[in-house]
TIDREN-701153 format. One record per residue (C-alpha): residue number from 1; residue in one letter; z, y, x. Coordinates in steps of 0.05 Angstrom, whole numbers, plus 32768, in hexadecimal, padded with zeros to 4 digits. Layout:
BEGIN
<num->NUM&residu->A&up->Z&north->Y&east->X>
...
This chain:
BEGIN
<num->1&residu->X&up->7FF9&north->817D&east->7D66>
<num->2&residu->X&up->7FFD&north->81A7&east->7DA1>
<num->3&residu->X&up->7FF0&north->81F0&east->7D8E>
<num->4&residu->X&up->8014&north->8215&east->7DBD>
<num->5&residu->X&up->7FEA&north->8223&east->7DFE>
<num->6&residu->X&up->800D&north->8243&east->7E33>
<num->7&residu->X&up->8025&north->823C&east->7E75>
<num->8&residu->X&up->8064&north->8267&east->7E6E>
<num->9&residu->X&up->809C&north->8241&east->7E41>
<num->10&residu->X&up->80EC&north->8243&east->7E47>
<num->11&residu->X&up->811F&north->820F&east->7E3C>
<num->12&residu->X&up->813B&north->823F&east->7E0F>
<num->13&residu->X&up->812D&north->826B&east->7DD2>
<num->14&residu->X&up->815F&north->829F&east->7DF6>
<num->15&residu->X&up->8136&north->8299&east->7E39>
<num->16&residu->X&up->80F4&north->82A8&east->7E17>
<num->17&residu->X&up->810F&north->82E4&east->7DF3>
<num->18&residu->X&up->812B&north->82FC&east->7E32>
<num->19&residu->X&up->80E8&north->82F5&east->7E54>
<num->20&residu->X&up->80C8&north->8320&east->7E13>
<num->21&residu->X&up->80F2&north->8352&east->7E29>
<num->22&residu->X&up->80E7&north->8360&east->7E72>
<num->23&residu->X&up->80A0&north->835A&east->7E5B>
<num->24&residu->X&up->80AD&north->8382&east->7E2B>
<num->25&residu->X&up->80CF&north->83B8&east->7E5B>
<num->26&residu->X&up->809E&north->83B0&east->7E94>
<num->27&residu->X&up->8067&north->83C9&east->7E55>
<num->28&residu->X&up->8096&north->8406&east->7E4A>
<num->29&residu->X&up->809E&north->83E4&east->7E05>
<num->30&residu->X&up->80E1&north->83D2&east->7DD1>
<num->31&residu->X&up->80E7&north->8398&east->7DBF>
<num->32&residu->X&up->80F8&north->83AF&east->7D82>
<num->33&residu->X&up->80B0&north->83C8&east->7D70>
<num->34&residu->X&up->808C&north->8390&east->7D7E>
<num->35&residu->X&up->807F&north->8353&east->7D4F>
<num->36&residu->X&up->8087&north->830C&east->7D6A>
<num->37&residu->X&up->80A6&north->82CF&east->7D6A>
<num->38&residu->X&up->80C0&north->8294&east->7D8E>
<num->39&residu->X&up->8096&north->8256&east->7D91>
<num->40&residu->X&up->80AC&north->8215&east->7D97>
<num->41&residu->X&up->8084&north->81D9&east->7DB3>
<num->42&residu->X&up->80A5&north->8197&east->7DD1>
<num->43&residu->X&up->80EE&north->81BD&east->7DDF>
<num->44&residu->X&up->80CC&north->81F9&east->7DFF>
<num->45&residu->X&up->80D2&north->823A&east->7DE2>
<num->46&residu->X&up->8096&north->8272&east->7DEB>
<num->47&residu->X&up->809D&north->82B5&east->7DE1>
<num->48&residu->X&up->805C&north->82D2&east->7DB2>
<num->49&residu->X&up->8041&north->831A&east->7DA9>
<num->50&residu->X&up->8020&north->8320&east->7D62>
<num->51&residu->X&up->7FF7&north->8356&east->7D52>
<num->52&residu->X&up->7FC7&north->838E&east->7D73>
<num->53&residu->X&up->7FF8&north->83BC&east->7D6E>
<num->54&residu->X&up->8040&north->83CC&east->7D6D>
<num->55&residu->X&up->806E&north->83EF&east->7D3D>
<num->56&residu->X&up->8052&north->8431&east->7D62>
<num->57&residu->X&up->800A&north->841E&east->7D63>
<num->58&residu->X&up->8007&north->8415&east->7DAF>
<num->59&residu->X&up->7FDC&north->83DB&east->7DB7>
<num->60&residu->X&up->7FFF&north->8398&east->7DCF>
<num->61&residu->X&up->7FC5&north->8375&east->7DF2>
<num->62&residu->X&up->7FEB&north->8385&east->7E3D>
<num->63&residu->X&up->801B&north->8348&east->7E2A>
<num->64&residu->X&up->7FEB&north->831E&east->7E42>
<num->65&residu->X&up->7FEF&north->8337&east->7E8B>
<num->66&residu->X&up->803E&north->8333&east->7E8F>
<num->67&residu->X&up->8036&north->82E2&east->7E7C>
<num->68&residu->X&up->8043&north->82ED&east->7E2C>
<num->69&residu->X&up->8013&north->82CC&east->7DFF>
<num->70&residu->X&up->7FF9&north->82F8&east->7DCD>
<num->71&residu->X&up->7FD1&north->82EE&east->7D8D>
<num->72&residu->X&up->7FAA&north->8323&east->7D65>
């Protein structure tokens, strides 16, 4: 089952946290305070934003426009 649907994957786990955080910079964000994961589908790895919020209640929904998926 394919449940991973996004455009954006790495060959890497390593690549896909470093592209959480220049996404993560470019949002004046820490990686640190925000939740997410790593998913894997096929051999690619994903970088995933979960949650409205981060750790200081800014919200997280401007992932989406730097290319990381985010779920609510």
């Amino acid at each position: 089952m394919n449940l991973l649907n996004t455009d954006r994957t790495y060959a890497t786990a390593a690549n896909a946290v470093k592209a959480l955080v220049i996404a993560c910079e470019k949002l004046g964000k820490d990686i640190s305070d925000v939740r997410h994961l790593i998913a894997v589908n096929g051999g690619r790895f994903a970088p995933v934003v979960v949650g409205m919020a981060d750790n200081k209640g800014d919200s997280n929904n401007g992932f989406v426009f730097v290319g990381i998926t985010w779920v609510g």
